[in-house]
C-alpha positions in Angstrom: -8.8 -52.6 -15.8 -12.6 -53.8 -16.5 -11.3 -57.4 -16.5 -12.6 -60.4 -14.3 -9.5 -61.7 -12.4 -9.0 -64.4 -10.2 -6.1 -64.8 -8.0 -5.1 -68.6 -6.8 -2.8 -68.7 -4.8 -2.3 -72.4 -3.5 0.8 -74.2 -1.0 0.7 -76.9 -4.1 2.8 -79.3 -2.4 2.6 -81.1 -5.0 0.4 -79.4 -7.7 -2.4 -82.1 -8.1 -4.9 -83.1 -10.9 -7.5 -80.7 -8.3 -4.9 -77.9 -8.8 -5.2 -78.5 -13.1 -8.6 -79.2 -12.8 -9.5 -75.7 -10.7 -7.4 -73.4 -13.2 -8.9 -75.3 -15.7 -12.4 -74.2 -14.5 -11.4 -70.6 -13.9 -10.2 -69.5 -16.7 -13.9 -70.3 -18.2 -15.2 -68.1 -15.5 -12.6 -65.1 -15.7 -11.2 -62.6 -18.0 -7.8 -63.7 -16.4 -6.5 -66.1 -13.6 -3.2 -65.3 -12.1 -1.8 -68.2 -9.7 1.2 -68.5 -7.6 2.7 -70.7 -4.6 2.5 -69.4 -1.0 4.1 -70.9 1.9 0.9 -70.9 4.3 2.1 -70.3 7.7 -0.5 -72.3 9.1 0.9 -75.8 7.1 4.4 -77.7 7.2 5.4 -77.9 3.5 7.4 -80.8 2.3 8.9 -79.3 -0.4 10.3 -75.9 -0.5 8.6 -72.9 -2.1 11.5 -72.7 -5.8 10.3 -76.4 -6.1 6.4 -76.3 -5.7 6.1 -73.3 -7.6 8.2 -74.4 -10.2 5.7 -77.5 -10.2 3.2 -75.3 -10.7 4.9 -73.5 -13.5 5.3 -76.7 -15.4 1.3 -77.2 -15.0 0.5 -73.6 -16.2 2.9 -73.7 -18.9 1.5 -76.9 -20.2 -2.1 -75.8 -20.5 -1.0 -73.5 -22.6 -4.0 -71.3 -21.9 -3.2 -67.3 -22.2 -6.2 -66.6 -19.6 -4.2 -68.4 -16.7 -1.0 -66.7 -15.5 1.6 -68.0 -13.7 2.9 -65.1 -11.6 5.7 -65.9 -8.7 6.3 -62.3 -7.7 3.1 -61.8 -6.2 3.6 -64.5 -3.7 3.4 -63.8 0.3 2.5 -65.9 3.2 0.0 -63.0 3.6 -3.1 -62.8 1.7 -3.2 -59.2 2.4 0.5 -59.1 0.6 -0.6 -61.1 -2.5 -3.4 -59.3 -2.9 -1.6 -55.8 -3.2 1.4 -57.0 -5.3 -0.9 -58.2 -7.4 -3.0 -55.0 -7.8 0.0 -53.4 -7.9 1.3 -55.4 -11.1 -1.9 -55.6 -12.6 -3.2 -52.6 -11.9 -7.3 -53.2 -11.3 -9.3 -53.2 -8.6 -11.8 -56.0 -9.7 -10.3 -59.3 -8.1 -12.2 -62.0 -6.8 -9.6 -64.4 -4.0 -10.3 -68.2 -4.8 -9.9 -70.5 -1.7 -11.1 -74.1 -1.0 -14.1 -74.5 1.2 -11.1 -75.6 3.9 -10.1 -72.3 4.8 -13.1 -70.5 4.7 -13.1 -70.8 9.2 -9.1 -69.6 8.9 -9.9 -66.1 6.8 -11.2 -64.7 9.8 -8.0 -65.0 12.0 -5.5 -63.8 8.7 -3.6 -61.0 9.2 -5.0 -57.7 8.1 -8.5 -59.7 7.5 -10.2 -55.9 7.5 -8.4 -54.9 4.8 -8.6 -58.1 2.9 -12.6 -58.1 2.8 -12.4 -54.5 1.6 -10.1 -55.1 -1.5 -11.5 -58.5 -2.8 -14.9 -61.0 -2.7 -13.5 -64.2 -2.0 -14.7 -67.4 -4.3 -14.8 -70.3 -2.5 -14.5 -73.8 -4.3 -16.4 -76.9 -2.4 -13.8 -79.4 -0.9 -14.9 -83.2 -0.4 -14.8 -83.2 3.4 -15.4 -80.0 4.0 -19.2 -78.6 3.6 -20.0 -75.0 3.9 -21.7 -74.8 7.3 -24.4 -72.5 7.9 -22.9 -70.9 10.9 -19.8 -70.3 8.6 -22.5 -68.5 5.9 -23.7 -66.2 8.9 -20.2 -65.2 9.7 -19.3 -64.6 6.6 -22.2 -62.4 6.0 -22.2 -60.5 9.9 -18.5 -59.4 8.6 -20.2 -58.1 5.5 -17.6 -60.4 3.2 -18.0 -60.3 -0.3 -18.1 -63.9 -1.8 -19.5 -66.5 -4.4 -19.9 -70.2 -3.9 -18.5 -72.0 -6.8 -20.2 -75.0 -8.8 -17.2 -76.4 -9.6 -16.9 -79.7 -9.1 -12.9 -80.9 -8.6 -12.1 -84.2 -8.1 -11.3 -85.3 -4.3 -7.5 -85.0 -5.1 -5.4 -83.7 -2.1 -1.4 -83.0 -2.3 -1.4 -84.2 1.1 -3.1 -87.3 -0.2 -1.0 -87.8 -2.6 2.1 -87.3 -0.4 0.4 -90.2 1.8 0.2 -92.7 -0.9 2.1 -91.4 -3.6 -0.6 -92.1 -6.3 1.4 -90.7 -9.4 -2.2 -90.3 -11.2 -3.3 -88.1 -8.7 -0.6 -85.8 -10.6 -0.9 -83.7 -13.7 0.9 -86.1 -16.5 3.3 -83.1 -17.0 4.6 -83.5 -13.6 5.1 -87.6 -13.0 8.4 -87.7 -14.2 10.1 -84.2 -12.8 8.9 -85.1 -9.1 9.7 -89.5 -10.2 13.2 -88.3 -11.4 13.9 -86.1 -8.6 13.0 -87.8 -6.3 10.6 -85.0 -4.7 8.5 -86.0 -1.8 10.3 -89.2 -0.8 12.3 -88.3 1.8 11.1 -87.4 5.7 11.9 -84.0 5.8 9.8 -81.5 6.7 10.4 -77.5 6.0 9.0 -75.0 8.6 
């Protein structure tokens, strides 16, 4: 497959107006954007994975936009794992692995992070908070990592933000009433 693909995978606890705005901005770079929920080992989640990814369904679904993809199947709490169901699905060896500018430090320490810089170039999207260090552009490059920094500007819209202050317009209109009705992200608990 000769397509441009972008795989966003995202803990989207909850999805945010940053979450719409980066698919949003994707699918005018790529052929295709494929997105899913992980549970990222390295965070506590507040919600469990059926109900953040079916918030992020809800968010694909109504952006109604045939070049982003809302795929559950290829979620793993492993990169590496996304990364080959995904090519195995899809079938195409072209991918490019979007992260935020946040976890650009934590790629090195992922599990099977040899194998990961072989199959994909990673596209990194500028976080508010959270510049792109020169000493973090020379490891990247001494590791010989394929990547692209992004112009896209998001706004500076967190889900952990929003689970701080519960600023409903911080969420995609779509999802106000399902998490209000619900009563999602209220309670204390915390899932490991």
């Amino acid at each position: 497959m000769g397509n441009s693909i972008a795989l966003f995978g995202t803990s989207a606890d909850p999805p945010t107006n940053g979450h719409k705005r980066i698919l949003e901005e994707l699918s005018k770079i790529y052929d295709f954007t494929i997105s899913y929920v992980s549970d990222n080992p390295n965070k506590k989640h507040k919600e469990v994975i059926s109900i953040r990814s079916y918030l992020l369904q809800i968010l694909i679904e109504d952006l109604d936009n045939p070049k982003i993809l809302f795929n559950q199947s290829v979620s793993s709490q492993w990169a590496v794992e996304s990364i080959k169901n995904c090519k195995k699905i899809y079938r195409f060896n072209n991918l490019d692995f979007v992260i935020g500018s946040d976890l650009i430090k934590d790629i090195f320490s992922w599990k099977n992070f040899d194998n990961i810089i072989k199959d994909v170039s990673f596209f990194i999207i500028k976080r508010e908070g959270y510049p792109i260090e020169p000493c973090t552009l020379k490891m990247l490059e001494t590791n010989k990592v394929r990547f692209k920094i992004s112009t896209i500007r998001i706004p500076d819209i967190s889900s952990s933000n929003f689970r701080l202050n519960f600023n409903y317009s911080n969420l995609p209109t779509s999802l106000i009433d399902i998490v209000k009705k619900n009563n999602l992200y209220i309670s204390n608990k915390i899932i490991e």
